[in-house]
C-alpha positions in Angstrom: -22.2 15.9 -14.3 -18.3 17.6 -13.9 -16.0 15.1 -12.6 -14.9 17.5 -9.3 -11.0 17.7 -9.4 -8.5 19.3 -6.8 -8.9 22.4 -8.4 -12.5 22.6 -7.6 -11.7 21.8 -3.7 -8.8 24.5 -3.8 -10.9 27.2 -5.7 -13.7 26.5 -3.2 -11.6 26.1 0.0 -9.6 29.4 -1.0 -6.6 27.7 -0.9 -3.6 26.8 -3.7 -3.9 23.9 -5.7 -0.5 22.5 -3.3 -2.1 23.2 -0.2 -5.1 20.9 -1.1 -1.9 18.2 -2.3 -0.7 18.8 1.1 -3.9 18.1 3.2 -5.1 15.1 0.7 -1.4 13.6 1.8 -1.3 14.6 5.1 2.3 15.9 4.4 4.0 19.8 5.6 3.0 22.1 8.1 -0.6 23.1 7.4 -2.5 24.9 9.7 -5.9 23.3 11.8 -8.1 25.8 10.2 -6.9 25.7 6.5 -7.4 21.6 7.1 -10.2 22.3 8.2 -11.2 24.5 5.5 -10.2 21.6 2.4 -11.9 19.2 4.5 -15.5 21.2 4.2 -14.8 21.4 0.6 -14.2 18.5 -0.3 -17.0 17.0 1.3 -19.0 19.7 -0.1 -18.0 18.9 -3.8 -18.3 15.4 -2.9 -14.3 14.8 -4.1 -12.5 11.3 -4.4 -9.0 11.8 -4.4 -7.6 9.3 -7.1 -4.6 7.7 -5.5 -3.5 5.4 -8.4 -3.2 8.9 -10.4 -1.3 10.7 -7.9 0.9 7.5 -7.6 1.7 7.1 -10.9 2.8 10.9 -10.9 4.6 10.5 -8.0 6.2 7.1 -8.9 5.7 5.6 -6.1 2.9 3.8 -4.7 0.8 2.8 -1.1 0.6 -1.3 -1.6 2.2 -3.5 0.1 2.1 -6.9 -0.9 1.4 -10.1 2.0 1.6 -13.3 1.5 0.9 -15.6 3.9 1.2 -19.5 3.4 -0.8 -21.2 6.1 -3.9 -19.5 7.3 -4.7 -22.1 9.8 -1.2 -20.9 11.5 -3.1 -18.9 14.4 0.5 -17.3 14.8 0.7 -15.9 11.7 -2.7 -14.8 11.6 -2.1 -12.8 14.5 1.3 -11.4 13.3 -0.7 -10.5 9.8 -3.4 -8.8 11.1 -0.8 -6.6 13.6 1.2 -5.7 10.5 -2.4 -4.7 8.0 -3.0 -2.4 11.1 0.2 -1.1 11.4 0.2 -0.3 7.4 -3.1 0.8 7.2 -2.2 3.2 10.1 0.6 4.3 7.5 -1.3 5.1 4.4 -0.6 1.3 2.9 -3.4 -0.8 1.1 -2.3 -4.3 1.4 -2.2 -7.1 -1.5 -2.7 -10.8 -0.2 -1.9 -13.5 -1.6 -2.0 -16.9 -0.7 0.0 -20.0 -2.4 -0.5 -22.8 -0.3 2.2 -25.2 -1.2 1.5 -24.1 -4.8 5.3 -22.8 -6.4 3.5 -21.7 -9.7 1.2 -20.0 -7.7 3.1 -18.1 -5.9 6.1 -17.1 -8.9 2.2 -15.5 -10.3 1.7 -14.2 -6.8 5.5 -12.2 -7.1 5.1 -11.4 -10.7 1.7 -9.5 -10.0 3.0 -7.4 -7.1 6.0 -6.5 -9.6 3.2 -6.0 -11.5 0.9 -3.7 -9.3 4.2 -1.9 -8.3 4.2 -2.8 -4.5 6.3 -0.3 -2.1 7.4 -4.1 -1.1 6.5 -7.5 0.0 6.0 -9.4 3.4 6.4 -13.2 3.1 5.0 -15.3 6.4 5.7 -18.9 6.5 7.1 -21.1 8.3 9.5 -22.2 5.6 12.0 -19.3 4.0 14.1 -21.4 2.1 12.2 -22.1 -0.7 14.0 -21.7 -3.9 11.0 -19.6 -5.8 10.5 -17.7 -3.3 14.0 -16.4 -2.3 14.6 -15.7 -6.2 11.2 -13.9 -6.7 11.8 -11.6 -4.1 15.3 -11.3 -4.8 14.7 -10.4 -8.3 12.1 -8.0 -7.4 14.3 -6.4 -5.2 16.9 -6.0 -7.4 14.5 -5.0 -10.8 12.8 -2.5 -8.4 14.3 -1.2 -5.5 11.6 -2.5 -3.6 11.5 -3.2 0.3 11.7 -6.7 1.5 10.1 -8.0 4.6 10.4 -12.0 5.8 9.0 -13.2 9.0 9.1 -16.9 9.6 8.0 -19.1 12.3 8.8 -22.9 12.8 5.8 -24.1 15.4 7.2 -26.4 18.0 
């Protein structure tokens, strides 16, 4: 059986090849019906738009990586799952990770985000000053021009 690729839902839909980019992306101005339109074929054809492949095209990427030192924080459970929502929401796939008090484990943690590529990396502790930590996501910032989020949270 054909793998089904975008040309197949444009070519069926009656649309350009961009116009199907568009809708899959849920970028530009595209009209209701024409959305409409790629939606029926694609489900028709039984498509899976590949987003690793259009990522690497595009550079870029939709993961974000998370981690999150004490899940028995209620806190920071809370704050984590607001902000998986929130990404989701946005088209990001989030990568947890979870050292404990673990520093080798968490220099792997950063260096397989660098890794994967992340659009960034939210760190939620209570603690911020850790050495590893501030130099992992320093040097990923700096290597990759990647955005950095830190939340921290001292329980009284």
């Amino acid at each position: 059986m054909k793998k089904v690729s975008i040309i197949d839902v444009a070519k069926l839909a009656g649309v350009s090849v961009s116009t199907v980019s568009l809708v899959l992306r849920q970028k530009g101005k595209i009209s209701d019906a024409t959305i409409e339109k790629v939606n029926a074929a694609i489900q028709e054809l039984g498509y899976v738009h590949n987003v690793a492949a259009a990522n690497l095209r595009a550079n870029t990427t939709n993961l974000i990586g998370l981690i999150l030192r004490d899940f028995n924080d209620s806190f920071s459970i809370k704050v984590m799952a607001n902000i998986v929502q929130e990404l989701e929401k946005q088209g990001y796939m989030v990568i947890l990770g979870q050292p404990r008090d673990d520093h080798d484990y968490l220099a792997r943690c950063l260096l397989s985000f660098k890794q994967q590529g992340v659009a960034g990396v939210i760190y939620l502790d209570a603690d911020t000053h850790q050495q590893c930590v501030a130099r992992g996501l320093t040097g990923m910032s700096a290597a990759a021009g990647r955005g950095l989020a830190n939340a921290a949270h001292r329980p009284p």
